[in-house]
Backbone as JSON Lines, residues from 0, in Angstrom:
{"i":0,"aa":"X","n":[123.89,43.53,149.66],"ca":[124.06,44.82,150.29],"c":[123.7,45.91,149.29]}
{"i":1,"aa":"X","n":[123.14,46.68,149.42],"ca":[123.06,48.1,148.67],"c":[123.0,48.99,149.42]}
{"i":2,"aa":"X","n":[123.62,50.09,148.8],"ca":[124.29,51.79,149.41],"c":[122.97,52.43,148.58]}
{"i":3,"aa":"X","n":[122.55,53.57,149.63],"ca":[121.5,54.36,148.93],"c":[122.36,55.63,148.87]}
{"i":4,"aa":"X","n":[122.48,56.17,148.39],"ca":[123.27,58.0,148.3],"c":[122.5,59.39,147.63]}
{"i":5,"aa":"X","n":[122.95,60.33,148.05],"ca":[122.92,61.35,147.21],"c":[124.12,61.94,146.62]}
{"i":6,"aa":"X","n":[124.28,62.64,145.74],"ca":[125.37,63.15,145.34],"c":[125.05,64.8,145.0]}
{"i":7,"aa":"X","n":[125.57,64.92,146.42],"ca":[125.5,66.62,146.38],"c":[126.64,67.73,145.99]}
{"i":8,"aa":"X","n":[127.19,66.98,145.58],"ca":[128.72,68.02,144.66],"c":[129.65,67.43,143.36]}
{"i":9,"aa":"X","n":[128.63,67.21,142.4],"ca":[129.5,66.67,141.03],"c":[130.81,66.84,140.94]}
{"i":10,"aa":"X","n":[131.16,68.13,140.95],"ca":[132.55,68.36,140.28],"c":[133.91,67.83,141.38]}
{"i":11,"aa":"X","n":[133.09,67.62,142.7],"ca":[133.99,67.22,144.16],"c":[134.27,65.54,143.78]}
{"i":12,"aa":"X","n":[133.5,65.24,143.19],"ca":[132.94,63.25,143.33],"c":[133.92,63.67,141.46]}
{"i":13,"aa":"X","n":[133.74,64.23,140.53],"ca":[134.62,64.18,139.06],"c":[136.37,64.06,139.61]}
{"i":14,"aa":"X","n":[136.46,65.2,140.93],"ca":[137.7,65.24,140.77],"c":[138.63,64.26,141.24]}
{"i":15,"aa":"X","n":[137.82,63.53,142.59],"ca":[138.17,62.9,143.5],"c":[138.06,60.99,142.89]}
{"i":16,"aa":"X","n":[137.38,61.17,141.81],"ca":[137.49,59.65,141.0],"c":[138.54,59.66,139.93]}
{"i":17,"aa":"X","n":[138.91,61.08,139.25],"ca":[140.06,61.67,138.48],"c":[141.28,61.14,139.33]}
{"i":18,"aa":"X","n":[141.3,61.62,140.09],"ca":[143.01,61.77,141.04],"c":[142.54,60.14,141.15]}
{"i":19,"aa":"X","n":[141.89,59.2,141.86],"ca":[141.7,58.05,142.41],"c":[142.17,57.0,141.2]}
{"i":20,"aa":"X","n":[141.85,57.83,139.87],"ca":[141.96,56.42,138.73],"c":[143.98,57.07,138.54]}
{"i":21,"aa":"X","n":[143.91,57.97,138.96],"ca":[145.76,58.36,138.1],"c":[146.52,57.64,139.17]}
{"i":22,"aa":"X","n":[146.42,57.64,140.69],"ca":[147.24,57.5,141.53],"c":[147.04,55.73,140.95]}
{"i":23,"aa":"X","n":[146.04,54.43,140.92],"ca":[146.03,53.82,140.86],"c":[146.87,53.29,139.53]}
{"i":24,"aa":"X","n":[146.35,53.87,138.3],"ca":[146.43,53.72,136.59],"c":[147.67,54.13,136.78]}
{"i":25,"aa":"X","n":[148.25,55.16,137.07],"ca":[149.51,56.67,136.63],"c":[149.14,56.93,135.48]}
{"i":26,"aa":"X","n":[148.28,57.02,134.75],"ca":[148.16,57.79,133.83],"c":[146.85,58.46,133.83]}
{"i":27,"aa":"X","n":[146.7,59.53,132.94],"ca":[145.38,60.56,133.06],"c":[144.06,59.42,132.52]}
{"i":28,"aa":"X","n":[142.74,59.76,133.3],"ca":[141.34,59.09,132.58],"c":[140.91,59.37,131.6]}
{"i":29,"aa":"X","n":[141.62,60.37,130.7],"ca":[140.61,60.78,129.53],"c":[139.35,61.34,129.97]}
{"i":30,"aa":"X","n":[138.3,61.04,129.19],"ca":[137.03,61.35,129.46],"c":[136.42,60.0,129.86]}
{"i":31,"aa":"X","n":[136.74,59.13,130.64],"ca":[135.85,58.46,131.44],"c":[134.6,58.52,132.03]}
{"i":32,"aa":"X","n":[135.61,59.72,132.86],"ca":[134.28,59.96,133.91],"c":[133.69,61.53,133.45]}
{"i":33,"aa":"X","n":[133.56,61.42,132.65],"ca":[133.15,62.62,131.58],"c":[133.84,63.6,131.78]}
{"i":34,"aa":"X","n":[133.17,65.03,132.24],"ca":[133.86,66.22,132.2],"c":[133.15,67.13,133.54]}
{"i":35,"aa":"X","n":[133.79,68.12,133.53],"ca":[133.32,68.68,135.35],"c":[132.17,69.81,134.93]}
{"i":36,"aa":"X","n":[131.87,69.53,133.86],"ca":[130.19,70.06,133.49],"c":[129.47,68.66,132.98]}
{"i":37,"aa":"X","n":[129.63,67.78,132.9],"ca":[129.09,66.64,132.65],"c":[129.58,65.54,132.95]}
{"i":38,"aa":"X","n":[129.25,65.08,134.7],"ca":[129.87,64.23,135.15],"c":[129.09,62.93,135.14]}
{"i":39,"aa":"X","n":[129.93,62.05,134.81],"ca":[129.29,60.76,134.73],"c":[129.75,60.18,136.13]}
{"i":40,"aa":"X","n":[128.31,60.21,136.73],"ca":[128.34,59.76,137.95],"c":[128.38,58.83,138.49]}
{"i":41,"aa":"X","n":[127.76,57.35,137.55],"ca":[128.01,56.33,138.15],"c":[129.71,55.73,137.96]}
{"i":42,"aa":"X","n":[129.99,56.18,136.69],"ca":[131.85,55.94,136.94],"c":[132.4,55.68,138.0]}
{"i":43,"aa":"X","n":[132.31,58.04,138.29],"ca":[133.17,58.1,139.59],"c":[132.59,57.31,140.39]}
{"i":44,"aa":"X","n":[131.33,56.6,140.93],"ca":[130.83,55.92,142.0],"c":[132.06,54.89,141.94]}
{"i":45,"aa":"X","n":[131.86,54.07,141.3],"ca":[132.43,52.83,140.67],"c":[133.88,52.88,140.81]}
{"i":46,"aa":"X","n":[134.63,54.01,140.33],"ca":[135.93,53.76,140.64],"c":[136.6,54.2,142.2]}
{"i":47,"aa":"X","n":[135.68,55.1,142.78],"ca":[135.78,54.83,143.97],"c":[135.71,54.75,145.03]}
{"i":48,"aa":"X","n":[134.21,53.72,144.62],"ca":[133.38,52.39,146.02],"c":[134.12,51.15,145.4]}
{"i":49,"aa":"X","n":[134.78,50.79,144.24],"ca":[134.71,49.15,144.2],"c":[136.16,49.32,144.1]}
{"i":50,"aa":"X","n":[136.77,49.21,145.1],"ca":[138.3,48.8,144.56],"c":[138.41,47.69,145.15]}
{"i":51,"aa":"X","n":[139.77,47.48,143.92],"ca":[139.89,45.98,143.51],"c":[140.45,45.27,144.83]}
{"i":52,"aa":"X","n":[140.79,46.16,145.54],"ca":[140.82,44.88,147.29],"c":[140.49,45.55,148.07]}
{"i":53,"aa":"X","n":[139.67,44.97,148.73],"ca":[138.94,45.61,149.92],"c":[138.96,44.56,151.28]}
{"i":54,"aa":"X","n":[139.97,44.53,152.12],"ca":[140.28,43.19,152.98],"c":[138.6,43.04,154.09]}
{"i":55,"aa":"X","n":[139.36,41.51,153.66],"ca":[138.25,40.97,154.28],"c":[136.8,40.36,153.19]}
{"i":56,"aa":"X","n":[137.15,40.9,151.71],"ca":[135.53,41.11,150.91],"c":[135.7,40.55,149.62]}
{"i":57,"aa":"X","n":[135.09,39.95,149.17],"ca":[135.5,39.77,147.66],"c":[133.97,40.34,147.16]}
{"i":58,"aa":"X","n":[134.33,41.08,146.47],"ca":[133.42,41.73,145.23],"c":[133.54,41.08,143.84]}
{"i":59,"aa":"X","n":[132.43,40.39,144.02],"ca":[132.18,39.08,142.55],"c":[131.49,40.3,141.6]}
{"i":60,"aa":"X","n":[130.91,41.67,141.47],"ca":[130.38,42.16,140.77],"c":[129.96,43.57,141.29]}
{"i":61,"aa":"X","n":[129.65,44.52,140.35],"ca":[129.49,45.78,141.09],"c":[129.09,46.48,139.83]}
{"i":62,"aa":"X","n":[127.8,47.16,140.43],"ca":[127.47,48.5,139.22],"c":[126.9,49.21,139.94]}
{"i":63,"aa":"X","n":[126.79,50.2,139.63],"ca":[125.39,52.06,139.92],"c":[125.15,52.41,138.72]}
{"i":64,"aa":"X","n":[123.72,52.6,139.59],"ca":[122.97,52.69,138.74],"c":[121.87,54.41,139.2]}
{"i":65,"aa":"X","n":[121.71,55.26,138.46],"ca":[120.62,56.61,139.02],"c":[119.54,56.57,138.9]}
{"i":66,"aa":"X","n":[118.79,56.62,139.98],"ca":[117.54,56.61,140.23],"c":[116.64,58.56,140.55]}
C-alpha cells in the first residue's frame, strides 16, 4: 500500500504529532520532530500514520520518505 500526500500546513502537522507523541509518551518530544520553523516532516508523518495498533493490521514496517 502507499499513501501519496501533500502537506499543506507544517506548523498544523508539528503540532498535532507534538500533542500525539505526549498524550501517548506523557512526556514532552524534545526536538524530534524538529521545531515549528523547521519541521521534520516525515517524523510527524510517522508518529501519526503508524500507530502501534491499528485493529485489524499489523504493520511489519513503516517509513516516509519526501519526494
Amino acid at each position: 500500500m502507499t499513501i501519496d500526500l501533500r502537506v499543506d500546513d507544517k506548523k498544523s502537522l508539528y503540532y498535532a504529532a507534538r500533542q500525539s507523541y505526549m498524550d501517548e509518551q506523557g512526556v514532552h518530544p524534545g526536538d524530534i520532530f524538529g521545531d515549528e520553523n523547521d519541521v521534520d516532516v516525515t517524523a510527524c508523518l510517522v508518529q501519526l500514520l503508524d500507530p502501534s495498533v491499528l485493529p485489524g493490521v499489523t504493520i511489519y514496517e513503516s517509513s516516509a520518505e519526501p519526494y
